[in-house]
C-alpha positions as CSV (number, residue, x, y, z in Angstrom):
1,X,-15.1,5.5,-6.0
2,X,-12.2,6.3,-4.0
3,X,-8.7,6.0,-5.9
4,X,-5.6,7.4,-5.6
5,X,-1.9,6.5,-5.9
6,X,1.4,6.5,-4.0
7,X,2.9,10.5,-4.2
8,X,6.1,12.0,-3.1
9,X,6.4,13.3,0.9
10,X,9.5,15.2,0.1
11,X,9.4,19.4,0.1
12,X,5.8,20.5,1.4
13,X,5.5,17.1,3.0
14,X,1.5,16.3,3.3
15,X,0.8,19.7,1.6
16,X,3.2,18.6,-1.7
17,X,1.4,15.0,-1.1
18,X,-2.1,16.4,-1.6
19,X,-1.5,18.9,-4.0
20,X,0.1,16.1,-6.6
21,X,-2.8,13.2,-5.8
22,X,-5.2,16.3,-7.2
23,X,-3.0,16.9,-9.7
24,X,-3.1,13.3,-11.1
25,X,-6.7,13.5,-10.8
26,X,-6.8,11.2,-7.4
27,X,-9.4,11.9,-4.6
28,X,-7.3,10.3,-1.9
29,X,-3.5,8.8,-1.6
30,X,-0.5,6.9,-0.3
31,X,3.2,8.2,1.2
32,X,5.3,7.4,3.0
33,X,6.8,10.1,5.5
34,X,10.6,9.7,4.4
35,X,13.0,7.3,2.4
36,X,11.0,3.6,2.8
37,X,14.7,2.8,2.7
38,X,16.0,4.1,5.7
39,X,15.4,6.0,9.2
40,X,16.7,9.5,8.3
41,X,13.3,11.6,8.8
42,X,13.0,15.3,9.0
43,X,11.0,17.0,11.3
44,X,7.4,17.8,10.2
45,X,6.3,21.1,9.9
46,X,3.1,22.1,11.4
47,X,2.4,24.8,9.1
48,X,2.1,22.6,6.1
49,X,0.3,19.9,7.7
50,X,-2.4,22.5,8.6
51,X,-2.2,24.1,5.2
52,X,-2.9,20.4,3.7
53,X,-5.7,19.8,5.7
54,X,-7.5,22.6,4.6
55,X,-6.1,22.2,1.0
56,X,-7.6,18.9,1.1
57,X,-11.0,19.8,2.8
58,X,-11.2,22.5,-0.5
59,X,-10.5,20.0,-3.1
60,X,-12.7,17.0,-1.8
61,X,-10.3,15.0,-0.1
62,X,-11.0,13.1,3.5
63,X,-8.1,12.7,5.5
64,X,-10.0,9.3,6.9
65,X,-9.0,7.9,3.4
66,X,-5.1,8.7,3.1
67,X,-2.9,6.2,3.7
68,X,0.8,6.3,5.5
69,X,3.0,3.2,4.1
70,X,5.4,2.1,6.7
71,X,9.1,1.8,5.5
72,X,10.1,-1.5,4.0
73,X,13.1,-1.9,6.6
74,X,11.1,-2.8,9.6
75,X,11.0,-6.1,9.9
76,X,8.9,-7.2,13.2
77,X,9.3,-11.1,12.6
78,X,12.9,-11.7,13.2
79,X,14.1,-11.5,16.9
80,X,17.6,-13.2,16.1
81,X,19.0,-9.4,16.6
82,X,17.0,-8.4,19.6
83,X,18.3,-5.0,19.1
84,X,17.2,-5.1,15.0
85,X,13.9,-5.7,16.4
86,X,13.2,-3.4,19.6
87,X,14.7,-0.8,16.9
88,X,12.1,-1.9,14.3
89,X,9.0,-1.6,17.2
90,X,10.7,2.1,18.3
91,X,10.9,3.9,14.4
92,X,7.0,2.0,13.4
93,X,6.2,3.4,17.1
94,X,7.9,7.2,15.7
95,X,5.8,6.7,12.1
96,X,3.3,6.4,13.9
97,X,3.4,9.6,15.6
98,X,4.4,11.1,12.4
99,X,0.9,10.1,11.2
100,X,-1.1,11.1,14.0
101,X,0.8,14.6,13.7
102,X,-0.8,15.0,10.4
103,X,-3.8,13.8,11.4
104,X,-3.6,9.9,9.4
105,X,-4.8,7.5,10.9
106,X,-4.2,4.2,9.1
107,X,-0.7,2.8,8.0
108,X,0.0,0.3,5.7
109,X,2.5,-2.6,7.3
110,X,4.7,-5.1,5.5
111,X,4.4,-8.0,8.4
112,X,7.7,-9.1,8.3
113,X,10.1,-11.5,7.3
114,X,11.0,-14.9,8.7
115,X,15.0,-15.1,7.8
116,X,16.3,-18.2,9.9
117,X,13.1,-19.0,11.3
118,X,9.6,-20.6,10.8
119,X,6.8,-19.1,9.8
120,X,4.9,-20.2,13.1
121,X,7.6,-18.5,15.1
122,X,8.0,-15.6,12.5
123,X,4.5,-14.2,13.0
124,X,4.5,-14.9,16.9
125,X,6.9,-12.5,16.6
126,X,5.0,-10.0,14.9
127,X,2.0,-10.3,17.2
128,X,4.6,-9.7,20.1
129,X,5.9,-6.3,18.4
130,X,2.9,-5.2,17.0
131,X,0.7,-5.8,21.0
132,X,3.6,-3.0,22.0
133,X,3.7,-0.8,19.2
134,X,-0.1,0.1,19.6
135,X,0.3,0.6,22.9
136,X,-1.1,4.5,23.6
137,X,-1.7,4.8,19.8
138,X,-5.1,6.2,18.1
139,X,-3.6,4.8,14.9
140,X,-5.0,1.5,12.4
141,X,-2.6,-0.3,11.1
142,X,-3.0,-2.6,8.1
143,X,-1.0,-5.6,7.0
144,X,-0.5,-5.8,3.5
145,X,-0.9,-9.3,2.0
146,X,1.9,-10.5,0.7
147,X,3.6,-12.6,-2.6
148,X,4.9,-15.2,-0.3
149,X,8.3,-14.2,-1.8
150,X,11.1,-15.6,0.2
151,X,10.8,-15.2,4.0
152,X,7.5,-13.3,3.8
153,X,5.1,-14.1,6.0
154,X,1.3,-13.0,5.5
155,X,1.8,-14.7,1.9
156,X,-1.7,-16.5,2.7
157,X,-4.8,-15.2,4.0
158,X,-4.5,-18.2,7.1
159,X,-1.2,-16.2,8.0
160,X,-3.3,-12.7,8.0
161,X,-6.0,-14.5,10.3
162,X,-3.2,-15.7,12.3
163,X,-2.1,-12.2,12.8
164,X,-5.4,-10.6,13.5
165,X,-6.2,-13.3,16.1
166,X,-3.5,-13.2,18.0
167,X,-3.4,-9.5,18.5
168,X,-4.7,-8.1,21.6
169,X,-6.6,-4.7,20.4
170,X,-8.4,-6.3,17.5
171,X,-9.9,-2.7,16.5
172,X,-6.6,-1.3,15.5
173,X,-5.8,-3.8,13.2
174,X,-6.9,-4.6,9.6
175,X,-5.9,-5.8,6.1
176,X,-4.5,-3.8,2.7
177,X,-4.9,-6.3,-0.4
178,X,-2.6,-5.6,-2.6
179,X,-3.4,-7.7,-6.1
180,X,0.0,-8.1,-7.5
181,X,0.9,-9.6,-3.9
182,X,-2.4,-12.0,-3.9
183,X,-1.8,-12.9,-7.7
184,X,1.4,-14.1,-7.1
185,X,0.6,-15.5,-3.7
186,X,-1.7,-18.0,-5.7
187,X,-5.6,-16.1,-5.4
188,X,-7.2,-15.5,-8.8
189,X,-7.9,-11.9,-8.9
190,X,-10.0,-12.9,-12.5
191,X,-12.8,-14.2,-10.0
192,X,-13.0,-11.6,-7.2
193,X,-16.4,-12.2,-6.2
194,X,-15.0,-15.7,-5.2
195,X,-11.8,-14.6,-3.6
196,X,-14.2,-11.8,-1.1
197,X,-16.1,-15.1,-0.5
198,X,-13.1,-16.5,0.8
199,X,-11.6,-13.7,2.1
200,X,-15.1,-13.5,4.3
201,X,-15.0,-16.6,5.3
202,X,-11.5,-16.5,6.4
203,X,-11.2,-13.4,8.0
204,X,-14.4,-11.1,7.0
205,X,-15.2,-8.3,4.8
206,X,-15.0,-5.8,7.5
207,X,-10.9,-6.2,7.8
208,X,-10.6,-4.8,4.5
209,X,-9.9,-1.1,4.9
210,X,-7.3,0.0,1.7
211,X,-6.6,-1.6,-2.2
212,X,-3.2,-1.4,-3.9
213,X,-4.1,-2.0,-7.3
214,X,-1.5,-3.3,-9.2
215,X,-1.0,-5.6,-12.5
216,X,1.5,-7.9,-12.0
217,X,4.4,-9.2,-14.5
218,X,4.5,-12.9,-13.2
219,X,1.7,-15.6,-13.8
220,X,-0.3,-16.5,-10.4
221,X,1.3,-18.3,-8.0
222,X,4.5,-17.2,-9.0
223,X,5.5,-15.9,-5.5
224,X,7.7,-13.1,-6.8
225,X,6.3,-9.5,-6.3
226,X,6.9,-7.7,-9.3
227,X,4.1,-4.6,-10.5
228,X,3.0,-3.8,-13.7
229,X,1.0,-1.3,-14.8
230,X,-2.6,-1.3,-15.4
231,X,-3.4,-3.7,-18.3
232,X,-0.4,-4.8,-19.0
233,X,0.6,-7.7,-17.2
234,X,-1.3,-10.8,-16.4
235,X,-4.1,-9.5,-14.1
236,X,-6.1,-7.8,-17.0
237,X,-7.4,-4.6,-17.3
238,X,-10.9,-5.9,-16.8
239,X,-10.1,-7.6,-13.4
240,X,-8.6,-4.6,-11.9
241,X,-11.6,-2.6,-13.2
242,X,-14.1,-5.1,-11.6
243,X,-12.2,-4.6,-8.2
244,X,-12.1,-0.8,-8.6
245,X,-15.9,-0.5,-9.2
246,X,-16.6,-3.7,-6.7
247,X,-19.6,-2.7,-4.6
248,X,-18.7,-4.5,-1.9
249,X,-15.2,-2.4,-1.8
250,X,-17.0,0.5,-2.8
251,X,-16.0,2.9,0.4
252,X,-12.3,1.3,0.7
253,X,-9.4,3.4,-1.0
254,X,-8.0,2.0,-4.1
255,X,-4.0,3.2,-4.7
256,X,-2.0,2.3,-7.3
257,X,1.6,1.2,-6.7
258,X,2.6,0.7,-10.6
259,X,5.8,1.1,-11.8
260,X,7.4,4.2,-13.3
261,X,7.6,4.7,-17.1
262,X,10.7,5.2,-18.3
263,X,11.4,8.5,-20.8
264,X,12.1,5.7,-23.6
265,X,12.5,2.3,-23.8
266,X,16.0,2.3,-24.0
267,X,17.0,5.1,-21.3
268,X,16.0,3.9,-17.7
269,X,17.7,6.5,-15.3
270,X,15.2,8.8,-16.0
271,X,11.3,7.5,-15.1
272,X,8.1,9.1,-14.6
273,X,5.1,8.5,-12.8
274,X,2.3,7.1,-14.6
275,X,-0.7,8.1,-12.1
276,X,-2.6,10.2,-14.1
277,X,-2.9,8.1,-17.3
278,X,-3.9,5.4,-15.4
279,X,-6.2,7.0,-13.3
280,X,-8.1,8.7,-16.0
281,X,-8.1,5.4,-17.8
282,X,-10.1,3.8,-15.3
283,X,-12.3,7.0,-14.7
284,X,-12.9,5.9,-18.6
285,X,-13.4,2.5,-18.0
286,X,-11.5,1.4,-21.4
287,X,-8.2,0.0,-21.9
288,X,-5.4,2.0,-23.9
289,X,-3.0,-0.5,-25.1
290,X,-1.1,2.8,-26.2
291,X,-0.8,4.3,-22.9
292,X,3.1,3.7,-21.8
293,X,4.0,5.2,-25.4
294,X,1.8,8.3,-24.6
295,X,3.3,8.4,-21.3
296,X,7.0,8.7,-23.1
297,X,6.0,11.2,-25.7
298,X,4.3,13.4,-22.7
299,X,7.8,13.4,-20.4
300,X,9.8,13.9,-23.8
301,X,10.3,17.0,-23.5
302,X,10.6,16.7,-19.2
């Protein structure tokens, strides 16, 4: 079983990024390589990543199994601002070689959004950037299916085929599932085995190559994209479980993207990750319906 969760970059970069995924008990992980919020980025230091590399040969983890998330601002689908979207191609092209400095080589990819335009001419778009962002690049990059919230595309699996057949080097492309995303997209994450049925059909197994496992707050179909943590919203705890331990999925990295826990119920400036619980939760295989409360009275004192 491969499962991880989404860790901070900042400080020791890769070597602070592996050293908290073991700390929370992970055996692989997800980072981004700055603020997903914006382009300031600094330099990476090639000491550390060599440091994390052999932190994470010692402590079981394979590189081949840590995932880069690309920042939430590129948007590849909108050409309205030509420059907006050679800038978007030029930073994904720069995380890029962020990753491949470190040694990643997949990145998770929010497709894009289709403000002002179709969806048809929205993911033409993307298939345009993304044929000249691989250019020269050793890299995978994954598109994350999406809620279908607004603009999105890649809210249905026919947009993800779409994308995968119309780029040029199909090898260095694939698909992250993300469950909160398909739940409130419309897929039934209850019946797995009959979504990977479809999914196979569709596009094939083979595409899948990373999880975010994630609860969800809205009721499928919902198209809204908000996480919950694990068990507590309207995924079940059971369901995410039966997609962790899938054998079909059983060499794919699992992350979990769920939302911070605030120190109480009242007081939300100050939040704390929840990875560890979690993880050893599903390690245990049995739902705590006490967990967030256990979470609090473990940061109390933080």
């Amino acid at each position: 079983m491969l499962l991880g969760c989404h860790v901070s970059f900042s400080g020791d970069g890769l070597l602070g990024s592996a050293k908290q995924a073991y700390l929370y008990g992970a055996n692989t992980f997800m980072f981004y390589t700055g603020a997903p919020q914006n382009t300031m980025r600094k330099p990476l230091d090639d000491e550390y990543i060599l440091q994390a590399q052999q932190f994470m040969k010692s402590h079981g983890f394979d590189i081949e199994n840590v995932i880069c998330h690309a920042p939430y601002i590129i948007n590849l689908a909108n050409q309205q601002d030509m420059e907006k979207w050679n800038f978007s191609i030029a930073f994904l092209r720069q995380e890029i070689d962020r990753c491949l400095q470190m040694g990643v080589k997949k990145i998770v990819v929010h497709p894009g959004s289709a403000v002002g335009i179709t969806h048809a001419e929205g993911i033409s778009h993307i298939i345009e950037a993304m044929n000249e962002v691989v250019l020269d690049k050793d890299i995978l990059i994954l598109f994350e299916t999406m809620a279908g919230k607004g603009n999105e595309c890649a809210g249905t699996l026919l947009e993800v085929k779409q994308l995968l057949d119309g780029v040029k080097e199909t090898n260095k492309f694939g698909v992250c599932l993300d469950t909160c995303h398909l739940n409130d997209a419309g897929y039934d994450m209850t019946d797995f085995d009959s979504f990977l049925e479809e999914f196979d059909e569709i596009i094939g197994l083979d595409k899948i190559f990373c999880v975010h496992l994630n609860d969800s707050k809205n009721e499928r179909g919902s198209h809204k994209d908000r996480h919950e943590n694990i068990g507590f919203g309207t995924i079940s705890f059971e369901a995410l479980l039966a997609i962790l331990y899938h054998e079909k999925l059983k060499h794919v990295p699992k992350i979990l993207e769920t939302p911070f826990v605030s120190k109480t119920k009242e007081d939300k400036k100050r939040e704390y990750p929840p990875y560890r619980f979690e993880i050893e939760m599903l390690k245990q295989k049995k739902f705590n319906p006490l967990l967030l409360d256990q979470i609090r009275d473990f940061y109390k004192n933080a």
